[in-house]
C-alpha positions as CSV (number, residue, x, y, z in Angstrom):
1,X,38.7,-41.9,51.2
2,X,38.6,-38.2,52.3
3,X,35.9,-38.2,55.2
4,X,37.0,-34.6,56.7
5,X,38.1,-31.5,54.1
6,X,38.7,-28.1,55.7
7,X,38.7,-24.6,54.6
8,X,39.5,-21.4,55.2
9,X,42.4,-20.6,58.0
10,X,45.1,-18.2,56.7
11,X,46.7,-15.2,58.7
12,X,45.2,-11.8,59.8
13,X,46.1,-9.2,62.3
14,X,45.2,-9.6,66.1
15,X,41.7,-8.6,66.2
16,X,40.6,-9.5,62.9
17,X,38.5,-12.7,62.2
18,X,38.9,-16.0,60.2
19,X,36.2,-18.5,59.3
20,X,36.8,-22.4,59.1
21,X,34.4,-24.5,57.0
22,X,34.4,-28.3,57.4
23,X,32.7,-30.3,55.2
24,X,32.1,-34.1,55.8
25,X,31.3,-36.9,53.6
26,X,31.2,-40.6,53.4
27,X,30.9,-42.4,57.0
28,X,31.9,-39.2,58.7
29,X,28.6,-37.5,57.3
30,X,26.7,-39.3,60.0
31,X,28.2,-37.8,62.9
32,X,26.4,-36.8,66.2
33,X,28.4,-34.1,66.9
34,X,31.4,-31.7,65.0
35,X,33.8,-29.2,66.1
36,X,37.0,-28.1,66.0
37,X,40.2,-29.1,67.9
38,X,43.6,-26.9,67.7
39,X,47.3,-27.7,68.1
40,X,50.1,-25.2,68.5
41,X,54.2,-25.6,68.5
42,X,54.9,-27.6,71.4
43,X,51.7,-28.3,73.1
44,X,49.0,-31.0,72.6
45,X,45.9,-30.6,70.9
46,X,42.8,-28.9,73.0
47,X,39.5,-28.2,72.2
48,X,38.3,-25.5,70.7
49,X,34.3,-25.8,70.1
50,X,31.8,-28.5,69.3
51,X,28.3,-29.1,68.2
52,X,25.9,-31.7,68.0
53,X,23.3,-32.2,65.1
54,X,20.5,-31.2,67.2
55,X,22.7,-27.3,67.7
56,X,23.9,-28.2,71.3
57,X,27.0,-26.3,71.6
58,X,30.5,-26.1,73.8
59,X,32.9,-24.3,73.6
60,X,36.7,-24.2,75.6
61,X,37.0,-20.9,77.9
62,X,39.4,-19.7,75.4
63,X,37.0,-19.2,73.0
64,X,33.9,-17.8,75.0
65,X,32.5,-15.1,73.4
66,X,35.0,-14.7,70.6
67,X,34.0,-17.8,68.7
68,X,31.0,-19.4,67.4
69,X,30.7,-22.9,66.1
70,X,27.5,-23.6,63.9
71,X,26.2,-26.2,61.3
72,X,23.9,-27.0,58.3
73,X,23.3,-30.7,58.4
74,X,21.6,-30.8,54.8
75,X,25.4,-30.0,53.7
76,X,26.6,-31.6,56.2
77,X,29.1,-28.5,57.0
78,X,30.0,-27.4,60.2
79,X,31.4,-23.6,60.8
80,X,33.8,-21.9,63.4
81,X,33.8,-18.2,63.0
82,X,36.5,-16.4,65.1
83,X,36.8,-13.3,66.1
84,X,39.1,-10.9,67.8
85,X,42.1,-13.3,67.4
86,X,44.6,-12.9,69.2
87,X,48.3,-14.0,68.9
88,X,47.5,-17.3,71.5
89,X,45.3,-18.4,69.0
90,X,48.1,-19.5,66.0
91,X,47.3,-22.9,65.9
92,X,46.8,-25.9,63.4
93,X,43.1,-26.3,63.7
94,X,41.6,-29.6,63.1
95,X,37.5,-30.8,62.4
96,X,36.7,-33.3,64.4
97,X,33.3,-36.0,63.4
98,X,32.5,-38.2,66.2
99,X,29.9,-41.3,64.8
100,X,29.3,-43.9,66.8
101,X,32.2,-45.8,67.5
102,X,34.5,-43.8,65.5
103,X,36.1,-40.6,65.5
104,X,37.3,-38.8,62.5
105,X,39.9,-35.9,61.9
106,X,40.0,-33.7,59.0
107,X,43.9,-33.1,57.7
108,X,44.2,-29.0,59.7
109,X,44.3,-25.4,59.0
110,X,47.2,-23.3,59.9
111,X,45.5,-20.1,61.5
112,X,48.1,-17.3,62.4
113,X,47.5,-14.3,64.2
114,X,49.7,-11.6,64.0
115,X,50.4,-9.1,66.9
């Protein structure tokens, strides 16, 4: 049963912008908070940006003021705009649900920025 499906991702040109979509259903629909983790060649996976139902948001330094992470609980969605990428951010990007007790992890986006 597919709790976590992802969209968007791709490649564009450093500067340009990508937007993830993450939609959750099932168990994974009653999360307290949603956000995004990446993984690139060779390192572990960090944080990106989360958000709670209620809008509460946080975001890694990396992604200060170049990303914004938002949601619409009636579709349960939650949204990570990014913009002027740069090459550091090629990563696989994951959702991430947390609900009580239980975290789920959506299957990843390949995001490439070009320099």
């Amino acid at each position: 049963q597919v709790q976590l499906v992802e969209f968007g991702g791709g490649e564009v040109q450093a500067g340009g912008s990508l937007r993830l979509s993450c939609v959750a259903s099932g168990s994974a629909a009653g999360y307290n908070t949603i956000g995004w983790y990446r993984q690139a060649p060779g390192k572990q996976r960090e944080l990106v940006a989360t958000i709670t139902r209620v809008g509460r948001t946080n975001y890694a330094d990396s992604g200060k003021g170049r990303f914004t992470i938002s949601n619409d609980n009636n579709k349960n969605t939650a949204y990570l705009q990014m913009d002027s990428l740069k090459p550091e951010d090629t990563a696989v990007y994951y959702c991430c649900a947390d609900v009580t007790y239980r975290r789920y992890w959506g299957q990843g986006k390949q995001v490439t920025v070009a320099s």
